[in-house]
C-alpha positions in Angstrom: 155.0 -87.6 -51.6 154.3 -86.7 -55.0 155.6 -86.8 -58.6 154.6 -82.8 -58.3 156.6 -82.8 -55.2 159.9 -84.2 -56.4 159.9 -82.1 -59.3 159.9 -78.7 -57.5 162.7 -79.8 -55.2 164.8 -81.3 -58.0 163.7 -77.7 -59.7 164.7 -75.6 -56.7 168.4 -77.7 -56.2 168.9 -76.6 -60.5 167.9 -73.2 -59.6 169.2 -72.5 -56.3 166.7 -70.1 -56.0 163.2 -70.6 -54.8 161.9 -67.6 -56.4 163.6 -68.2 -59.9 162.0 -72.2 -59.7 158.8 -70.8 -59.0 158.8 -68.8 -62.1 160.0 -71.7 -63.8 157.1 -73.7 -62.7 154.7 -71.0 -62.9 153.6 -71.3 -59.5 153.4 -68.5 -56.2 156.7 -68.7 -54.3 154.6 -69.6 -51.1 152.9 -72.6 -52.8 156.6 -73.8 -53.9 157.8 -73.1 -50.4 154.4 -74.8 -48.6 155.2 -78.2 -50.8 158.9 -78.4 -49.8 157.9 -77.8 -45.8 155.1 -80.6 -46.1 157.6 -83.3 -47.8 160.5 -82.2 -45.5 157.7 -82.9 -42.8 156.5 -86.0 -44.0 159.7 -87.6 -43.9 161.5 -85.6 -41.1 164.7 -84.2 -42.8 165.7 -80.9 -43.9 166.4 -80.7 -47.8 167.3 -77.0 -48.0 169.6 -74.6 -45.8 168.6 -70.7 -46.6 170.2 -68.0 -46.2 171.6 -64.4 -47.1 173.4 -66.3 -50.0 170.5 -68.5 -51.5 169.1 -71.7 -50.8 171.5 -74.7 -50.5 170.8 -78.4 -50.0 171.5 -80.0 -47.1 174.0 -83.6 -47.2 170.3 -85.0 -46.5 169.0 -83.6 -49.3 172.2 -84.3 -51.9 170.9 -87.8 -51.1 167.4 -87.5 -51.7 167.8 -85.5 -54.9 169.3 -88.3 -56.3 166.3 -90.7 -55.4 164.4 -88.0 -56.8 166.2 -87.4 -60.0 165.7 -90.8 -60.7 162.0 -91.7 -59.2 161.1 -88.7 -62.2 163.0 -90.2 -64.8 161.9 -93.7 -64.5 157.9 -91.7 -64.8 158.8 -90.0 -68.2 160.1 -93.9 -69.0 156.7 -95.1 -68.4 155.1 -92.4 -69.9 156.9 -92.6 -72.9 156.4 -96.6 -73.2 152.5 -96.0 -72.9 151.4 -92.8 -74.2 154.4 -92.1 -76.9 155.0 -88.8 -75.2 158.7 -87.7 -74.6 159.4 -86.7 -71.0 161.2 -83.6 -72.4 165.0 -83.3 -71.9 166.8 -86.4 -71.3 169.6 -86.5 -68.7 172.7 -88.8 -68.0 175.8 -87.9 -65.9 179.0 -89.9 -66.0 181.7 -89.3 -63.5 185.1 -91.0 -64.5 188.6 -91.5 -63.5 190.6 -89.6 -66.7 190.2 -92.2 -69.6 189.9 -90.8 -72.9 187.7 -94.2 -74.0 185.1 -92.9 -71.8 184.8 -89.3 -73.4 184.3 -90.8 -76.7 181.8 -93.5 -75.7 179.9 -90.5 -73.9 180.4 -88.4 -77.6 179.1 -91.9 -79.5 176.3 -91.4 -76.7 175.3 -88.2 -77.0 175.0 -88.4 -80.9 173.0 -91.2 -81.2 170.6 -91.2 -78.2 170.7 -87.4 -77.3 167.6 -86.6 -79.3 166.2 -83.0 -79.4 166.6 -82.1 -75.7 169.0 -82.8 -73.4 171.4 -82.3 -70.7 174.7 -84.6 -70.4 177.1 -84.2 -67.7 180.9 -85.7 -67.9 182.5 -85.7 -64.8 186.3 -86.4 -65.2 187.1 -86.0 -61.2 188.8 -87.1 -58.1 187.9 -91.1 -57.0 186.5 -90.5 -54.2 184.4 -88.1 -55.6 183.2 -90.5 -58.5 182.0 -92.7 -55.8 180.3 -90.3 -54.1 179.0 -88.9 -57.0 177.4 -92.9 -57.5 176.3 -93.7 -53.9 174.2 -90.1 -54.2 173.0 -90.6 -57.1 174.0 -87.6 -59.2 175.8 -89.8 -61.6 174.5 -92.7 -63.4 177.5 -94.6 -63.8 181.0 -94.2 -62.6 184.8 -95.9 -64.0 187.3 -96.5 -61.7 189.9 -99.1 -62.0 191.0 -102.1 -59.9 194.6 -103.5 -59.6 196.1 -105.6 -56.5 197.7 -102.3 -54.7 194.2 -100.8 -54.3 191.6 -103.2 -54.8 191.1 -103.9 -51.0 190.7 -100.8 -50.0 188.3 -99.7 -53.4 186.3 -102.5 -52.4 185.7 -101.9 -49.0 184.9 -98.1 -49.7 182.4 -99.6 -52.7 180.8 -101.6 -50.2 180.1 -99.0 -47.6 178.3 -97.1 -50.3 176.1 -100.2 -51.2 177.9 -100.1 -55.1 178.9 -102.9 -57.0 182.0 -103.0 -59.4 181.6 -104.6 -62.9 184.8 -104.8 -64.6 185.1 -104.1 -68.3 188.9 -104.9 -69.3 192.2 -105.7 -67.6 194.9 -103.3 -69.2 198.8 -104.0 -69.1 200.1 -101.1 -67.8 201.9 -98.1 -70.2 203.2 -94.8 -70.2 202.2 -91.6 -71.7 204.7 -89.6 -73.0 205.2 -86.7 -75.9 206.0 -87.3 -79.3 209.1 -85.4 -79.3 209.8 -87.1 -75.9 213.6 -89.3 -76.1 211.9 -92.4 -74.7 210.0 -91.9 -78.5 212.6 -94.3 -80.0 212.3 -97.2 -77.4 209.9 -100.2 -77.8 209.2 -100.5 -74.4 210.1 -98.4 -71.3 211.0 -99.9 -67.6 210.9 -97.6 -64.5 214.4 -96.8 -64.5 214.0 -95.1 -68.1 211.5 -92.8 -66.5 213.7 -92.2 -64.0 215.6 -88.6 -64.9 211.7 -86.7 -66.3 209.3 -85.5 -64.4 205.9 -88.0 -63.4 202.9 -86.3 -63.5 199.7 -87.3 -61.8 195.9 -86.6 -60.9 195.2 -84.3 -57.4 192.8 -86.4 -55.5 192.2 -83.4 -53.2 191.1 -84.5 -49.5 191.7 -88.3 -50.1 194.5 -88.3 -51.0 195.9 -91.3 -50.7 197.7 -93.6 -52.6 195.1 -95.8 -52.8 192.5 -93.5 -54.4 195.6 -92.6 -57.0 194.5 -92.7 -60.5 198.5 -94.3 -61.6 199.6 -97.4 -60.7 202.3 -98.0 -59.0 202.0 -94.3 -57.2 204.2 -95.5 -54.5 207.3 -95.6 -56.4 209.9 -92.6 -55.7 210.2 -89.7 -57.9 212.4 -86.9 -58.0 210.2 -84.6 -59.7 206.4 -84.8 -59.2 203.3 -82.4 -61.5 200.4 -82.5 -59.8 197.4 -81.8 -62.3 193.8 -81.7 -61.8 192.7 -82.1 -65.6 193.6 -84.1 -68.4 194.7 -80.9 -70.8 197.1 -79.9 -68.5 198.6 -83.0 -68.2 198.9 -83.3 -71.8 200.3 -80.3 -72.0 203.0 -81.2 -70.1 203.5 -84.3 -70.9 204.4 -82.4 -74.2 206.5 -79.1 -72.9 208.2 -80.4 -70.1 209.1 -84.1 -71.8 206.9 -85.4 -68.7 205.2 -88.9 -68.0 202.0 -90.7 -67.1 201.8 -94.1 -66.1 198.0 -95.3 -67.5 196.1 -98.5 -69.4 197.5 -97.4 -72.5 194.3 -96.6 -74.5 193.8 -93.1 -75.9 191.5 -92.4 -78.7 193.6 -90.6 -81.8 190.5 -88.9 -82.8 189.3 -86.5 -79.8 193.0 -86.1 -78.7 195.4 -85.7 -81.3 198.9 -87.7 -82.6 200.7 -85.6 -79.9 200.5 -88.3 -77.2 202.2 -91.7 -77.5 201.7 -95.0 -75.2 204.6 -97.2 -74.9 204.3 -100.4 -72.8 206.0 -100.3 -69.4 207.9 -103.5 -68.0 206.3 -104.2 -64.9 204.6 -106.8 -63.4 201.3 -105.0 -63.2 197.5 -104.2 -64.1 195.0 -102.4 -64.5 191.3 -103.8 -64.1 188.8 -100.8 -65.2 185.1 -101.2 -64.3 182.3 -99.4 -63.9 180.1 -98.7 -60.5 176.7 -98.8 -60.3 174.4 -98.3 -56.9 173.4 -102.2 -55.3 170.1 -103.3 -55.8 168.9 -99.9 -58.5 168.2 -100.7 -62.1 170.3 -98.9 -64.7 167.8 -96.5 -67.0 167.9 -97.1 -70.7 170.7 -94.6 -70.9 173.1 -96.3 -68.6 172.2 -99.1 -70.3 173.0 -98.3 -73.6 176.2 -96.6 -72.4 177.6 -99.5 -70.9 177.3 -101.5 -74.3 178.8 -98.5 -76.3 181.8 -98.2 -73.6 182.4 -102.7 -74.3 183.2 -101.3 -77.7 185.6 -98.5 -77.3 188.7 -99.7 -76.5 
């Protein structure tokens, strides 16, 4: 294996085309091709599926691309610390339950270490996913939260994935509602006030279950239920159709607006956000730094 060698894969998996990532790396297409077959060989998986549609990477390589991505970064890293020369575009990936906290520690981020090239991804997505996303490697960090329903279960699939949980706050639970919403006027809300409007919540597509729920206390019954799968839609209805959300509270005025109000909710509850990292892999500077920007923005 090779630096060489983990940059054309990574290059073809950006791509998805091994003709368009040999242009890209100004190299024959058989050459590319020869360098994948001889790492695929020297390690006995398959990291590429071709066909009629493309090139697509295998579950075998999803996981190695994620060693890879970060084998290369931790070179420009060294490069950088010895000979002074940037490693060209710098890259970070968050993926994230839907916490506005984390958007705006991502923007705080982005502005002050972004430099002159980069490429940022933030994932707001299903749990499961964001754990995923962790154990494979193509995030850097995830945030999830903890609270007595789910924190067995979390755990345990934590564990399986060789990822550790570090929490960053414990949140009393509150509820999301409009500004022009009735429940406006009351100090504090209790479950029976949220009774008679409609609850809205996350999809968590094929895990579904109420333990990978993004609200609290998902178990309790409601007679009218809004399924959304991103946060502008939720707010959107929180707004038109006088809905609710049941969250930590914390919402960041500047990046969403005065629409949206958080009112405490009376219940014997938590919520213990975190962030997941892989077991045993040290954080790049990025990750690093994000983590002390996201102590701060809450």
């Amino acid at each position: 294996m090779t630096l060489k060698q983990l940059k054309y894969i990574v290059t073809v998996a950006d791509t998805g085309s091994i003709t368009e990532a040999a242009k890209k790396l100004f190299i024959a297409q058989p050459s590319l091709t020869s360098a994948i077959h001889e790492l695929e060989s020297e390690y006995g998986i398959t990291l590429f599926t071709r066909s009629n549609k493309g090139i697509m990477l295998t579950s075998e390589g999803d996981e190695f691309l994620g060693y890879a991505r970060q084998v290369l970064e931790q070179a420009d890293l060294i490069d950088e610390r010895y000979t002074g020369k940037t490693g060209g575009k710098q890259r970070f990936c968050v993926s994230s339950q839907h916490y506005s906290f984390v958007v705006e520690a991502f923007v705080k981020l982005l502005k002050e270490y972004g430099g002159d090239k980069y490429e940022f991804h933030m994932r707001e997505t299903q749990t499961y996913d964001i754990i995923d996303d962790v154990a494979h490697l193509r995030s850097d960090i995830g945030i999830i939260y903890l609270n007595n329903f789910n924190e067995t279960v979390i755990r345990k699939t934590l564990r399986d994935n060789n990822l550790t949980f570090t929490s960053l706050f414990r949140a009393k639970p509150h509820v999301f509602i409009g500004k022009n919403n009735p429940l406006v006027k009351k100090r504090s809300l209790n479950l029976s006030d949220l009774k008679p409007y409609p609850r809205l919540s996350y999809e968590q597509g094929n895990h579904n279950s109420f333990y990978f729920a993004e609200e609290i206390l998902s178990t309790v019954d409601s007679d009218k239920e809004l399924i959304v799968c991103d946060r502008a839609s939720l707010f959107n209805m929180l707004i038109g159709l006088n809905g609710y959300t049941i969250c930590s509270g914390i919402i960041s005025k500047e990046l969403n607006g005065p629409d949206i109000i958080a009112k405490p909710l009376d219940v014997d509850d938590y919520m213990e956000i975190g962030y997941i990292l892989p077991s045993g892999l040290h954080p790049s500077a990025l990750t690093k730094k994000y983590i002390t920007i996201l102590e701060n923005c809450r």
